[in-house]
C-alpha positions as CSV (number, residue, x, y, z in Angstrom):
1,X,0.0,0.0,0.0
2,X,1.4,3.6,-0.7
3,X,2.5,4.8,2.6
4,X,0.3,8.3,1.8
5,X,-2.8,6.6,2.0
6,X,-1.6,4.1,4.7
7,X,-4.1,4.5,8.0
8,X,-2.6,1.1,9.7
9,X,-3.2,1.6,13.3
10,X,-4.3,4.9,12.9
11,X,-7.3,5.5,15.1
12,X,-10.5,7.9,14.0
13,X,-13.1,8.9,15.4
14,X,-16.2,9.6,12.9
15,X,-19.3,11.2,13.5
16,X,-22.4,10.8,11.3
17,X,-21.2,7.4,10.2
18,X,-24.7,6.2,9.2
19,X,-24.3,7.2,5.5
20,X,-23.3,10.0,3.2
21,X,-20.0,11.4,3.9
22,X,-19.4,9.8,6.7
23,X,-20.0,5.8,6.3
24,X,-18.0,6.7,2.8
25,X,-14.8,7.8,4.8
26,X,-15.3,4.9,7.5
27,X,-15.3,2.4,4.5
28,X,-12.3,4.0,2.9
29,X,-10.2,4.1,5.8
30,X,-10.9,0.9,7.2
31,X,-9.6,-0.5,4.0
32,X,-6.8,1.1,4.5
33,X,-6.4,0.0,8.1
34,X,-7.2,2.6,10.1
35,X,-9.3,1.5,13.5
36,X,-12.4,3.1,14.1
37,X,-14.9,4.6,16.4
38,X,-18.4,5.5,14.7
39,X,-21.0,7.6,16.1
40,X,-24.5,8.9,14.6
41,X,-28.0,8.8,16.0
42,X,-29.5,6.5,13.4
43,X,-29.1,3.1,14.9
44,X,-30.2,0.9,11.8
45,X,-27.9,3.4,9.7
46,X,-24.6,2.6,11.9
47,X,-24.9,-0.8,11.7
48,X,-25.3,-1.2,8.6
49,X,-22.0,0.6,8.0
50,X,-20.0,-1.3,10.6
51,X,-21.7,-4.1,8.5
52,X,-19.7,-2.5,5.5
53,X,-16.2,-2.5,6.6
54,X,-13.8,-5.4,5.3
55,X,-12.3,-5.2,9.3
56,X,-15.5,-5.5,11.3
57,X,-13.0,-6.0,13.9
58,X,-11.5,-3.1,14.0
59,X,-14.5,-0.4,14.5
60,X,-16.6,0.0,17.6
61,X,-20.1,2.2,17.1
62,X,-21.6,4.2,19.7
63,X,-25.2,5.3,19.3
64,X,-25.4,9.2,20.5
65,X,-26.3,12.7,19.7
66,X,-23.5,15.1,19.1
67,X,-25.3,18.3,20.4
68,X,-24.7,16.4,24.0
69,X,-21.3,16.7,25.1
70,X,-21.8,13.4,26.9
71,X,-21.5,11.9,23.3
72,X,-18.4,13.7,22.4
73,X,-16.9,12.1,26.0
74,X,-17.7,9.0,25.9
75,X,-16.5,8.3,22.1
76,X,-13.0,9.6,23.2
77,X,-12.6,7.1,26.2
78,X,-14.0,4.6,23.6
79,X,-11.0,5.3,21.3
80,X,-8.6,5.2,24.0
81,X,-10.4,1.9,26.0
82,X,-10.2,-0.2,22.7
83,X,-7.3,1.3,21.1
84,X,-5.0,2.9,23.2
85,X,-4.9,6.8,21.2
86,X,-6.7,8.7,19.0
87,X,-4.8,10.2,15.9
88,X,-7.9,11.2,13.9
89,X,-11.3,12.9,14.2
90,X,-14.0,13.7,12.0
91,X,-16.4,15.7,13.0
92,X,-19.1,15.0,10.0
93,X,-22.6,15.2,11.7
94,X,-24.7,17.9,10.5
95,X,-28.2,18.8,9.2
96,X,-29.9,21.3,6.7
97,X,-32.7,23.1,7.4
98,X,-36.1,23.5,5.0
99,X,-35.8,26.4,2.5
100,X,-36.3,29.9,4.6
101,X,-35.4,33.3,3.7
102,X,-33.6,35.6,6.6
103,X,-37.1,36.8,7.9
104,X,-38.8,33.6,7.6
105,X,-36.1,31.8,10.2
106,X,-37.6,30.9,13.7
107,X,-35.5,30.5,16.7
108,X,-36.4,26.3,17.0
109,X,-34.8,26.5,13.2
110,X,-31.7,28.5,15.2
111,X,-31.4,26.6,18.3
112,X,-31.1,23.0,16.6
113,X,-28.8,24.0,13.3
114,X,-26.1,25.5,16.4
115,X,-26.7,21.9,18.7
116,X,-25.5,20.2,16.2
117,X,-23.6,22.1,13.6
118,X,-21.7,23.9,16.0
119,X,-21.6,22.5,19.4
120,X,-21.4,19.3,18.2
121,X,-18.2,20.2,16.6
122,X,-16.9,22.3,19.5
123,X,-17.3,18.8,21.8
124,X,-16.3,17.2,19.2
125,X,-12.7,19.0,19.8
126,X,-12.8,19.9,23.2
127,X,-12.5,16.1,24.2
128,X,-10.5,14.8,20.9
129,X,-7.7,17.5,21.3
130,X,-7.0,16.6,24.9
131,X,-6.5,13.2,23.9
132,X,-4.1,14.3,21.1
133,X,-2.1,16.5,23.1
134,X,-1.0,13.0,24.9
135,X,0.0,11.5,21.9
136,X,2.2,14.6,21.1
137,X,-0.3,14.8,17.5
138,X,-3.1,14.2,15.7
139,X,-5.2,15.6,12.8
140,X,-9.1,17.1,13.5
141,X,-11.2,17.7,10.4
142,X,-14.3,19.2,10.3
143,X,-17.2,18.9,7.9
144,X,-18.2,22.8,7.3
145,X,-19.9,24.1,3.8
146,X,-19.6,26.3,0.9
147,X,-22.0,27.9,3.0
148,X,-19.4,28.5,5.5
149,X,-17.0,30.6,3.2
150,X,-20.1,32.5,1.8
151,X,-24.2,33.3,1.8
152,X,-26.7,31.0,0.7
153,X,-29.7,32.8,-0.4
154,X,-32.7,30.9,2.4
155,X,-30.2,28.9,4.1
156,X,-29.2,31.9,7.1
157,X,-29.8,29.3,9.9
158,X,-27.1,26.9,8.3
159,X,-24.8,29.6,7.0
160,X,-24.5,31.1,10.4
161,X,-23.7,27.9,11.9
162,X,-21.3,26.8,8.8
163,X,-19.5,30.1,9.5
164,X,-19.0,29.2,13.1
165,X,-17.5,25.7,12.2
166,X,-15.1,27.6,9.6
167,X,-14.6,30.0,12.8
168,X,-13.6,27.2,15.7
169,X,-11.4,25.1,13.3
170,X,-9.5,28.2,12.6
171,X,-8.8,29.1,16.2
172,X,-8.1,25.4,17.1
173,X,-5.5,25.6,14.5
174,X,-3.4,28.3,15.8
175,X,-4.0,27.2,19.3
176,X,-2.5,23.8,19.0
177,X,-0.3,23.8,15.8
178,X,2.8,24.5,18.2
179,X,1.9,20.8,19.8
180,X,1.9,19.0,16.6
181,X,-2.1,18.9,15.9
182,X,-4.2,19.7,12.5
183,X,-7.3,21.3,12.6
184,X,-8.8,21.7,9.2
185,X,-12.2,21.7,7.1
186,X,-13.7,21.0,4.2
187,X,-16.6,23.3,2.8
188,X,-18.1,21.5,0.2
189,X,-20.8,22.1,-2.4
190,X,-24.0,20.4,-2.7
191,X,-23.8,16.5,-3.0
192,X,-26.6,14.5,-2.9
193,X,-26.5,13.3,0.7
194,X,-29.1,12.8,3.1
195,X,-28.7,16.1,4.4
196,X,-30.4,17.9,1.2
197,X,-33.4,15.7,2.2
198,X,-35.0,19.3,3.3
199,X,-38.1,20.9,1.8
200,X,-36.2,22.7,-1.0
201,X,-33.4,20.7,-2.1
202,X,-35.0,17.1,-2.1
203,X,-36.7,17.5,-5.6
204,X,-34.6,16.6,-9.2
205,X,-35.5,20.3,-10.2
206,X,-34.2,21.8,-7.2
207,X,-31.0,20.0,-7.8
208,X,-31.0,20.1,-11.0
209,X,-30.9,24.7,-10.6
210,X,-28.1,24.2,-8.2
211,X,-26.1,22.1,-10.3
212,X,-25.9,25.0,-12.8
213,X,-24.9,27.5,-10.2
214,X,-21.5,25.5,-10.4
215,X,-18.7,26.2,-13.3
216,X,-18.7,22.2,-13.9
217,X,-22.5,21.9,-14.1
218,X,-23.4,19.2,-11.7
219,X,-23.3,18.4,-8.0
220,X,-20.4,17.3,-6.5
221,X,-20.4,13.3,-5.9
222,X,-19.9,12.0,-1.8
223,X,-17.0,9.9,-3.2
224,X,-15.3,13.2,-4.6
225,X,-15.5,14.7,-1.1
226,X,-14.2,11.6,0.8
227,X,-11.6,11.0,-1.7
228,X,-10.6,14.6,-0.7
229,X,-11.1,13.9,3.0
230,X,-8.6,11.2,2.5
231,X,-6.2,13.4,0.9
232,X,-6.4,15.8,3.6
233,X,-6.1,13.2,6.3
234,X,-3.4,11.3,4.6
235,X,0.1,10.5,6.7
236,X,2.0,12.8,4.5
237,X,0.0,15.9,4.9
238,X,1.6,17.3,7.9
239,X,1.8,20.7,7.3
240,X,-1.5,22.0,6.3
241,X,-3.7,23.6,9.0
242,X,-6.3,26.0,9.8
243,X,-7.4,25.8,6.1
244,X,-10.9,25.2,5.2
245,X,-10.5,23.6,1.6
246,X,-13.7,24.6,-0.7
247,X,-14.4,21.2,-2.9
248,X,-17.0,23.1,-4.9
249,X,-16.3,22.6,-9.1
250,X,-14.7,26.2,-9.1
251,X,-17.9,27.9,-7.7
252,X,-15.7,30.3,-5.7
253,X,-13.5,30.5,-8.3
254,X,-16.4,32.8,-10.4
C-alpha cells in the first residue's frame, strides 16, 4: 500500500457514520487499516455501515447525539479503551434546514442548526484534542460548507452555523499547531447526501438549478468529497492547517 494513503493503526473517530459522507470515509479508511470509532444517531444506519467495513474487527459504534457533550466524551474514552490513542477525528454530523429566507427563520430552526452544527463540533474538539495532546499529534477535520465561506440565499440558519464551524477550526489551529495537531475543514458544495433531504433541495429540479450554479454543471459526488477527505487526512500531509478547503467545481473561483 502507498505509505500516503496508509491509515494502519491509525485511530479515527467519525461522527455521522450512518451514510453520506461519513460511512463513505469509514469504508475507505478501514480499508486502509485505520481502526475506528463510529457515532451517529441512526441506529439501523450505523450498523449497517460497521456491517460494510472489510475489518468489522477493527471499528466500535456508539449510538449518541452530538449536540450532547456526553457523546463527544464517551466516544474519546471509547477510542482510548479499545485502542490505546486517537490520531484522527471527524467531526461530519450535520443537518440542513427546510428552504427559509432571513425573515422567515424561527429560533427552533436556530437553536437546533447550532446543537448540532456547532456544538457538536466544539465537543467534538474539546474532548478529541485533549487526547491528542497526549500523543504529542493528531489531525481534526471538520465537515463545514460552501455555505461556511459564503451566503446561501434561504439557508441563514445553516450559513451562520457553517461560518461558526469555519470560525472554531481556525482558532483550534493556531491554538494547537505548536503541539503537533491539525485542525482543518472541508466546505463542500451540494452532493446529494441525506442532508439535502430538506423541503427545497429534495426535488430533481431543485437539484438540477443548483447544479448550474456550479462552473462544472453538476453536484459534486460524496465519493469526490471523501476521496478529498482522504487526501487531507493522509500521513504525509503534515503541514496543512487552519485551512478550510472549498471542494466546490470552481464555484468560488467565479
Amino acid at each position: 500500500m502507498d505509505s500516503l494513503l496508509d491509515f494502519t493503526n491509525k485511530t479515527a473517530i467519525i461522527t455521522g457514520a450512518a451514510n453520506g459522507f461519513g460511512k463513505r470515509l469509514a469504508i475507505e479508511l478501514n480499508k486502509r487499516g485505520c481502526n475506528l470509532v463510529l457515532s451517529d444517531i441512526n441506529k439501523e444506519g450505523l450498523d449497517n455501515t460497521v456491517d460494510s467495513l472489510v475489518i468489522s474487527d477493527r471499528a466500535y459504534s456508539l449510538l449518541g447525539d452530538v449536540s450532547d457533550e456526553t457523546n463527544s466524551k464517551q466516544l474519546v474514552e471509547l477510542a482510548i479503551s479499545k485502542f490505546g490513542s486517537l490520531d484522527i477525528a471527524v467531526n461530519n454530523a450535520g443537518i440542513a434546514h427546510e428552504m427559509a429566507a432571513t425573515h422567515e427563520l424561527t429560533e427552533s430552526i436556530f437553536d437546533l442548526q447550532f446543537a448540532v452544527n456547532v456544538k457538536g463540533v466544539a465537543f467534538g474538539m474539546k474532548y478529541q484534542i485533549p487526547a491528542m495532546l497526549k500523543t504529542g499529534h493528531g489531525h481534526v477535520l471538520n465537515i463545514s460548507s460552501l455555505a461556511g465561506l459564503g451566503g446561501a440565499p434561504k439557508a441563514g440558519a445553516y450559513v451562520a452555523a457553517k461560518h461558526a464551524v469555519t470560525g472554531l477550526t481556525k482558532t483550534a489551529a493556531v491554538e494547537y499547531a505548536r503541539y503537533n495537531i491539525q485542525v482543518n475543514a472541508i466546505c463542500p458544495f451540494f452532493s446529494p447526501t441525506n442532508i439535502m433531504d430538506v423541503e427545497g433541495l429534495n426535488t430533481e429540479e431543485a437539484r438540477a438549478m443548483l447544479a448550474k450554479g456550479s462552473p462544472m454543471k453538476r453536484l459534486g459526488d460524496p465519493q469526490e468529497m471523501v476521496n478529498v477527505m482522504l487526501l487531507i487526512l493522509s500521513p504525509g500531509n503534515t503541514y496543512m492547517n487552519g485551512q478550510t478547503i472549498a471542494i466546490d467545481g470552481g464555484v468560488t473561483a467565479w
